[in-house]
N, C-alpha and C positions, 0 to 999 in steps of 0.2 A: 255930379260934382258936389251934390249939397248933400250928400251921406252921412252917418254918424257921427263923423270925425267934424261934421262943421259945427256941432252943438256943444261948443266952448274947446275939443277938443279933447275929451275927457274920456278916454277909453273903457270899455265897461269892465261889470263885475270880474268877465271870466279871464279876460286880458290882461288884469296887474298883477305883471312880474309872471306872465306864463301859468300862475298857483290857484284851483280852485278855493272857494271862499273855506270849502271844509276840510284843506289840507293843514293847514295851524291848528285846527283841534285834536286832527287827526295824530298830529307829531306829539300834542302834549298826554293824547289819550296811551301810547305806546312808553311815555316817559317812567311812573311809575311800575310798569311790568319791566323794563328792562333795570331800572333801579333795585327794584326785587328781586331777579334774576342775578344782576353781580351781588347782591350781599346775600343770595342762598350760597352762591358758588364761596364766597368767603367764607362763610360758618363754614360750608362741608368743608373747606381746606382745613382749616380747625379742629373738626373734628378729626377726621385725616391726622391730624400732626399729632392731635390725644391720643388717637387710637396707636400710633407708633410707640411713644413713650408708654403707654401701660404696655403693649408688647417687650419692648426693653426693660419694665421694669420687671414683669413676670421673666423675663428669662435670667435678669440679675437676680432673682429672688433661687430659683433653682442654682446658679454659677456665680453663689457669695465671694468663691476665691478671688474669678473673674473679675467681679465687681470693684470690690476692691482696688484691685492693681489698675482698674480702667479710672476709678474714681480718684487715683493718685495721681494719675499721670495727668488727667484733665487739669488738678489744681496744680499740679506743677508748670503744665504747659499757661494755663490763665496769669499764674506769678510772672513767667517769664513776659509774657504780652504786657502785664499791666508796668511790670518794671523798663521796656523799652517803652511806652505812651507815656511812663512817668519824665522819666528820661529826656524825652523828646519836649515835653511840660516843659518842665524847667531850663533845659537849652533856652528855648523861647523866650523865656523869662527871665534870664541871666541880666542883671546888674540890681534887680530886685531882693526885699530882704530876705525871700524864703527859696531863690535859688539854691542854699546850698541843704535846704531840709531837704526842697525835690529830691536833690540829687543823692542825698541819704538816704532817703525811702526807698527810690529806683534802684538803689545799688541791695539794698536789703530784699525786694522783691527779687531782682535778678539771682542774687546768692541762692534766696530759699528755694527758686524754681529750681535752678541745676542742682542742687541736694536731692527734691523731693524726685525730680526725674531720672539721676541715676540711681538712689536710693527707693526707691517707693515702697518696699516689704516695712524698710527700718523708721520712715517716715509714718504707716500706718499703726505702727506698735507704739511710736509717741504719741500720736492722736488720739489712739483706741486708750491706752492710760491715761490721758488727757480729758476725754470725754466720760471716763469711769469716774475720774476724780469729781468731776461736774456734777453727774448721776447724785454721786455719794452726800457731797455738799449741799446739791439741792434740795435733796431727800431729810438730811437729820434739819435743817433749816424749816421746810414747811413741818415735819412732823412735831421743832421746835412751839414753830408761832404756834400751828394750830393746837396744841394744848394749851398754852399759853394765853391767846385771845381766844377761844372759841365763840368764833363768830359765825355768822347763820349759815357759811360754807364751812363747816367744821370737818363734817363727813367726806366731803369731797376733795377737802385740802389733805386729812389722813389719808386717805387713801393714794392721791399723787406721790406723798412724802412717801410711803410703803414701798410703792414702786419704785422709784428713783433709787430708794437706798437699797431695795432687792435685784433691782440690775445693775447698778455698779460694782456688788458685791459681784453678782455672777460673773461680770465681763474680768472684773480682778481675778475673782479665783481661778480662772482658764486663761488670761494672759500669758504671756506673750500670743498664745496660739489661735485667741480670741480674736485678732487684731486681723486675721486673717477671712472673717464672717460678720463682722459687726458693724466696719463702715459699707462694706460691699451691700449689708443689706440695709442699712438707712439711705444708704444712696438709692438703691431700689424699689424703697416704699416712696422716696420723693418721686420718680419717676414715674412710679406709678399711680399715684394719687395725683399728682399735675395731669396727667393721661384723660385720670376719669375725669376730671374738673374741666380740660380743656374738651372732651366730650359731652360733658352737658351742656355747657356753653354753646357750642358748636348745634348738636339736635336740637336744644332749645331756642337758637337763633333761627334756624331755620322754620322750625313752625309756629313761632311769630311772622317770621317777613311773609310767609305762605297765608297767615290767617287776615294779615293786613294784606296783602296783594287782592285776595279773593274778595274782600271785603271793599276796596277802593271800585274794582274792574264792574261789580256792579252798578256802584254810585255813577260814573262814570257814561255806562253805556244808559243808563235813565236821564242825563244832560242831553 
């Protein structure tokens, strides 16, 4: 009758709560491998996601036409979204003073979306002049300043101004026909250069978490 339980009552080490004394290190020992573990699996989805978009963008880069009419229809379809969420905004916010601007913007997004989506040959050939005009303006402007201020980026600002004003010419002098290769392939150098960016991101996250994991797991097992 006078067994362990009679010395205050106090159940020993291996008795509280069922849990050896070295299962709570044990939990906290497994904690940064498996935090390592989901943020590898995260980068690779990352890089995963980069490596799709530069595959899309090299296939847009080969299927300009393609690109194009896909890259028109996305900004038509985004107008149309942004014009009902605008929409929807200002509903909300109806007795306020800028109710009725919402409501003029979302009706302007809405317009522009169903143009560009039943239209999208005729909506690219505006752009494509649109963005020639840009090229053009950009170009006599820096080739402007930079004679004009020559300053320690003198060389480098000539040479952007050259370009900008030698491809807006180019895109103008093949117009209308240009319209049909020029957004299609900006669209698909963004795609592809977000690609490779979201893949360095991605392999270079991963051997970080890898070089700190390896590097903890020994600290760890020397405790």
């Amino acid at each position: 009758m006078s067994g362990p339980t009679s010395e205050g009552g106090k159940p020993g080490p291996a008795s509280a709560g069922g849990r050896k004394p070295g299962s709570a290190a044990g939990g906290r020992k497994s904690g940064p491998a498996a935090e390592g573990r989901k943020l590898s699996r995260s980068f690779g989805a990352l890089a995963l996601l980069g490596a799709l978009l530069a595959v899309a963008g090299l296939v847009g880069l080969v299927y300009t036409g393609v690109a194009t009419l896909t890259s028109m229809l996305l900004f038509g379809w985004l107008l149309l979204v942004g014009g009902l969420v605008g929409l929807l905004h200002a509903v909300q916010a109806r007795g306020t003073p800028y109710f009725w601007l919402g409501v003029v913007v979302a009706a302007l997004n809405l317009a522009a979306g169903v143009v560009v989506i039943k239209n999208p040959v005729g909506t690219a050939e505006a752009l494509t002049m649109f963005a020639a005009l840009l090229f053009l303006t950009g170009g006599v402007f820096r080739l402007v300043g930079s004679a004009v201020v020559r300053g320690p980026q003198f060389g480098w600002t000539l040479l952007q101004g050259a370009f900008g004003l030698l491809l807006g010419i180019l895109v103008l002098v093949d117009w209308p026909h240009s319209s049909l290769y020029v957004l299609g392939c900006f669209f698909s150098l963004a795609l592809l250069f977000d690609g490779l960016g979201l893949i360095a991101i991605g392999v270079g996250g991963r051997r970080v978490v890898s070089l700190v994991t390896d590097q903890m797991t020994p600290e760890e097992g020397e405790k």
